[in-house]
N, C-alpha and C positions, 0 to 999 in steps of 0.2 A: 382902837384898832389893835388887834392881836398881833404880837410878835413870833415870825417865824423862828424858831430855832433849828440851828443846822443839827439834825438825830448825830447820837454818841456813834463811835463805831460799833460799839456791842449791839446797836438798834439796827444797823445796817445790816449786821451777819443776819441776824434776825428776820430780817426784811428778805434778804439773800437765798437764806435756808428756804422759809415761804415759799418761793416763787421758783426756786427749784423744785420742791417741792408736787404744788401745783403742777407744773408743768408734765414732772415724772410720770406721775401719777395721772394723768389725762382729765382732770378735772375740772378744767375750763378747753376751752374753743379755739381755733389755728388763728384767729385775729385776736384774743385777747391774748394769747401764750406768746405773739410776734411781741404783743405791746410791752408783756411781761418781761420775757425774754433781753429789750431794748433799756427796760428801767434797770435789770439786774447788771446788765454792762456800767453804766451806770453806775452802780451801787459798788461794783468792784474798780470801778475807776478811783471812787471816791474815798475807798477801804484803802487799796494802794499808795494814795493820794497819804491818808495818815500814816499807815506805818513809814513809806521814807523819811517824813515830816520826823516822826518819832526816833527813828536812827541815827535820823541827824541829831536831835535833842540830847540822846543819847550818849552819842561819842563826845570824848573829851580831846582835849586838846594835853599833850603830855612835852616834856622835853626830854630826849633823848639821852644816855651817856656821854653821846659826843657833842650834845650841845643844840644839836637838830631838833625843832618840832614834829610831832608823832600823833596819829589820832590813834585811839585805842577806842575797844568798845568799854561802858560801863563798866559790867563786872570783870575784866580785868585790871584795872583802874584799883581794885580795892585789895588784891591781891599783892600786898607790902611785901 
């Protein structure tokens, strides 16, 4: 049995683009562009879904001058 893997996010813009796409463009039919339409919700739930994931990953945790913890994002973290 074949393994599903969950698509990169680069595959989902992809998929996204597509079906905007399709749709703009009047290329398919008012029952498929609804179904289309439904997956791409979808697709942007699931886009959103990583980049928070990722900005979380991102930020550090820093200690403050006075002693306090600080999230900072990444690239300023590297800024000495």
């Amino acid at each position: 049995m074949a393994k599903n893997k969950e698509p990169t996010f680069e595959e989902m813009l992809t998929q996204l683009e597509s079906i905007v796409s399709a749709i703009e463009e009047g290329k398919i039919g008012l029952q498929q562009a609804i179904k289309e339409y439904e997956k791409g919700m979808k697709l942007i739930q699931s886009c959103r879904k990583v980049l928070t994931e990722a900005e979380a990953r991102i930020q550090q945790l820093q200690v403050a001058e006075d002693g306090s913890a600080k999230t900072v994002p990444m690239e300023d973290s590297t800024n000495d």
